[in-house]
Phi, psi and omega in degrees: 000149175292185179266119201262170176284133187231107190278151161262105136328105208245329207250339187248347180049070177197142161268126182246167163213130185227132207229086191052074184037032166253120175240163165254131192204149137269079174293161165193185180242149153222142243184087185047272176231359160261152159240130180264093194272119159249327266157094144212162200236159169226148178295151176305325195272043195203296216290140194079043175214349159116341169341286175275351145291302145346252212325283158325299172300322170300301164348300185281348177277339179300290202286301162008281240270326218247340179060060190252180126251158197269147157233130213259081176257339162298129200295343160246352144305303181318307212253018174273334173292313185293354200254325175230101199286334178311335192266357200258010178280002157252014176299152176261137179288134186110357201240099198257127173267339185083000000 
């Protein structure tokens, strides 16, 4: 898949993305100079098409650029982190992905 357009919803604390009225997202929390990814979802009719990696990888560049640590409590930022170790020096210490 191309590189789809990805918003930052700032006020709803989400990267959204919409693909032929079909949406993709990250939520998260912030917390001072951390950021917490709890969630995120692709509409079913999307999925397999690279949607939530693009979502995740942007996310995690946000926090890069932004200097937070990340805390991975969603089970596909985590193991999207564990797949891509370059992400993993924003992990907040102590926080094990395996």
């Amino acid at each position: 898949m191309d590189a789809i357009q990805i918003k930052h919803l700032e006020d709803q604390r989400k990267f959204q993305t919409e693909i032929e009225e079909k949406k993709g997202f990250v939520e998260y929390l912030q917390v001072g100079k951390r950021i917490i990814f709890t969630h995120t979802e692709v509409d079913p009719a999307l999925e397999g098409q690279g949607i939530a990696s693009q979502l995740a990888r942007h996310a995690l560049e946000y926090a890069r650029e932004k200097e937070f640590e990340v805390m991975p409590l969603c089970p596909y930022i985590a193991g999207y982190i564990k797949r891509h170790p370059e992400y993993r020096p924003l992990v907040m210490k102590g926080v094990n992905i395996g």
